[in-house]
N, C-alpha and C positions, 0 to 999 in steps of 0.2 A: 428520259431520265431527269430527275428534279436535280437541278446546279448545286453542290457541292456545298452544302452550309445552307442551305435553303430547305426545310420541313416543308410540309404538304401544309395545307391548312388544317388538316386535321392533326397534325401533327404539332403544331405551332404553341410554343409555350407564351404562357401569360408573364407579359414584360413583369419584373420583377418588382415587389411593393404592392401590385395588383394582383389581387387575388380576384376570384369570379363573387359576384353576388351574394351567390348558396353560401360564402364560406367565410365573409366579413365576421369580423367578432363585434360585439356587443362593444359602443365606446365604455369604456372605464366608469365603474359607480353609477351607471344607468341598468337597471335591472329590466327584465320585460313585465310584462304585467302579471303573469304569475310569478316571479321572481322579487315583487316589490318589497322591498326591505322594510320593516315595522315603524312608524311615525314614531320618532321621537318621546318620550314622555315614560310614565308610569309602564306598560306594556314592554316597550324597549326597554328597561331598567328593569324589568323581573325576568325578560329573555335573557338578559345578558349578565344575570346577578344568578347564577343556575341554585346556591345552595339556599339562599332569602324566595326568591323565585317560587322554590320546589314546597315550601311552609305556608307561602301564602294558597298556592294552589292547590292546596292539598288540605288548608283551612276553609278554603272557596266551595273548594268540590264536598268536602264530608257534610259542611252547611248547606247546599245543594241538596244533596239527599236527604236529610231530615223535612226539609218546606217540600220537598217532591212527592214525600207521602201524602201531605198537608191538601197539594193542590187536585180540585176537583170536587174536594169535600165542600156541599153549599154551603154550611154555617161557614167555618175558616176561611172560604171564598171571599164571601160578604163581608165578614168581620175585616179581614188586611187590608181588603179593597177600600172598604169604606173609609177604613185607618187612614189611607194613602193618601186618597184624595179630601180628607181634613187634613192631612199638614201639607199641604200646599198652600206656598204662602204664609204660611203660621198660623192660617185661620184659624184654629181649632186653642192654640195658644193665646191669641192676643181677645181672642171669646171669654176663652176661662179669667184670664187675667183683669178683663174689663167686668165684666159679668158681678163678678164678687167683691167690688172695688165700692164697698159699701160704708167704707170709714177713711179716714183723710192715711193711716198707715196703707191701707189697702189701694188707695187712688196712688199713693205715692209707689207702692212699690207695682202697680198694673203698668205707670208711664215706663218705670225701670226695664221691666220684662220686655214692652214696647219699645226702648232704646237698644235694649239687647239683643234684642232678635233684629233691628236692623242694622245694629252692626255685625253679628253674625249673616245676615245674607250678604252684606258687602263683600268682606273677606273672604265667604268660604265659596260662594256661587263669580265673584272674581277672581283676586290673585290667587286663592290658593288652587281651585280647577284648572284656573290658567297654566300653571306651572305644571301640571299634569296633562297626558294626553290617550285617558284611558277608558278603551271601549266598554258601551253597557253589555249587560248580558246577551246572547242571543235567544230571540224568542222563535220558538220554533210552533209555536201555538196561538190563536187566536187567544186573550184577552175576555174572560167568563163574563167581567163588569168593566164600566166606564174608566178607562185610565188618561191622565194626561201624558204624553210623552214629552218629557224635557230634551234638551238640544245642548245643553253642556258635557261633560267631562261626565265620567261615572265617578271620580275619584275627588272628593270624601261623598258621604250621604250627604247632603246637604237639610233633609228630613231628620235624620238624626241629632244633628249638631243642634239645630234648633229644639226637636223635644228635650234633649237633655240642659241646654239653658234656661227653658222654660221649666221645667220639672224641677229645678233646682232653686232657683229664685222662686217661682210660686210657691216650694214647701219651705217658704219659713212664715208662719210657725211651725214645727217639725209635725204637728200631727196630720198634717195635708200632703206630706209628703210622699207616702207610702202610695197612695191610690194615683198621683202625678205620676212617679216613676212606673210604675206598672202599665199608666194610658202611655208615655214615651215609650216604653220597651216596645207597645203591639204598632204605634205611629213607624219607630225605627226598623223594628222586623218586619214589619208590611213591605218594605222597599226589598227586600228579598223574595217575599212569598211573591209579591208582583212582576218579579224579575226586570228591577228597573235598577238595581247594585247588585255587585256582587256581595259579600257578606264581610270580604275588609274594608269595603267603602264604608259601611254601618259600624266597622268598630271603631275604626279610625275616625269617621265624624263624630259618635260619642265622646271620643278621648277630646276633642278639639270642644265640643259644646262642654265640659268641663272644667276645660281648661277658659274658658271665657266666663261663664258664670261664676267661678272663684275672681277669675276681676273684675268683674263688675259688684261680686259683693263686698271686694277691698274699695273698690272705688267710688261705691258707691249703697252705704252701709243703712238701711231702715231706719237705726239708732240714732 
């Protein structure tokens, strides 16, 4: 007969504070890997923002569906694609802007466009990305034509902000305006159709290439 206060080993409780193995909890704010809490940034602020949150993704997804018909079709293809990979870099802007730089207003306002847009990549492809930490789209499909993939932030277009600086300052004189804005809109919507932003990245970096080409033509006037 086992002594009186003495359990079998099978019997034997686990000294107290010690729990077995199997049964340890998680320390505190360590999540497991499925369990990982969302980085910081643009994403964790539309999870935890539910009524802003539910607007944008719900402006995300309905613009989604519209380029989803789009893709597949070879013209459309070609034309975004090609779109894309001319504003990379601005080359498609600092082309137009030199190109027709055939009199001393036009040389003068080609360098303007060329200061603009690099101070628009500073700001918008540094501090303002930085301050964001928001995933590109998911591409659940091979890529029809050549894309580059970039390695910042999704959050603003950074394709955008530049055709609309550049489309704005190139169209003075206003009659060049019309056809500039129209080559911005397919440069800025390409980064949709190519699933490399979502489609508030593209509105929001318009708003910001706007907001820059209005200072630059306070600060920095033809006249």
């Amino acid at each position: 007969m086992t002594p009186e206060g003495l359990d079998g080993a099978d019997d034997q409780e686990t000294p107290e504070g010690l729990d077995g193995a199997d049964d340890q909890e998680t320390p505190e704010g360590l999540d497991g890997p499925d369990g990982q809490e969302m980085p910081e940034g643009l994403d964790g602020a539309v999870s935890r923002d539910g009524g802003r949150g539910a607007i944008i993704e719900a402006f995300d997804e309905a613009t989604e569906q519209v380029f989803e018909r789009l893709r597949g079709n070879p013209v459309a293809d070609r034309v975004f694609y090609t779109a894309s990979e001319l504003g990379n870099f601005s080359i498609l802007w600092h082309a137009l802007a030199w190109i027709g730089a055939t009199s001393k207003r036009r040389r003068r306002n080609a360098l303007r466009v060329s200061a603009a847009l690099a101070v628009e990549s500073a700001l918008v492809n540094g501090p303002i990305k930085s301050a964001f930490n928001r995933s590109r789209p998911l591409v659940e499909h091979d890529h029809p034509h050549r894309l580059r993939q970039p390695l910042t932030s999704s959050f603003p277009s950074g394709h955008a902000s530049a055709a609309v600086v550049a489309a704005v300052l190139l169209g003075e004189p206003r009659r060049h305006r019309l056809p500039l804005l129209l080559a911005a809109s397919v440069v800025a919507l390409s980064r949709i159709h190519v699933r490399i932003h979502h489609a508030s990245d593209v509105a929001v970096g318009a708003v910001v290439g706007a907001l820059l080409a209005r200072l630059f033509k306070r600060i920095w006037p033809l006249r």
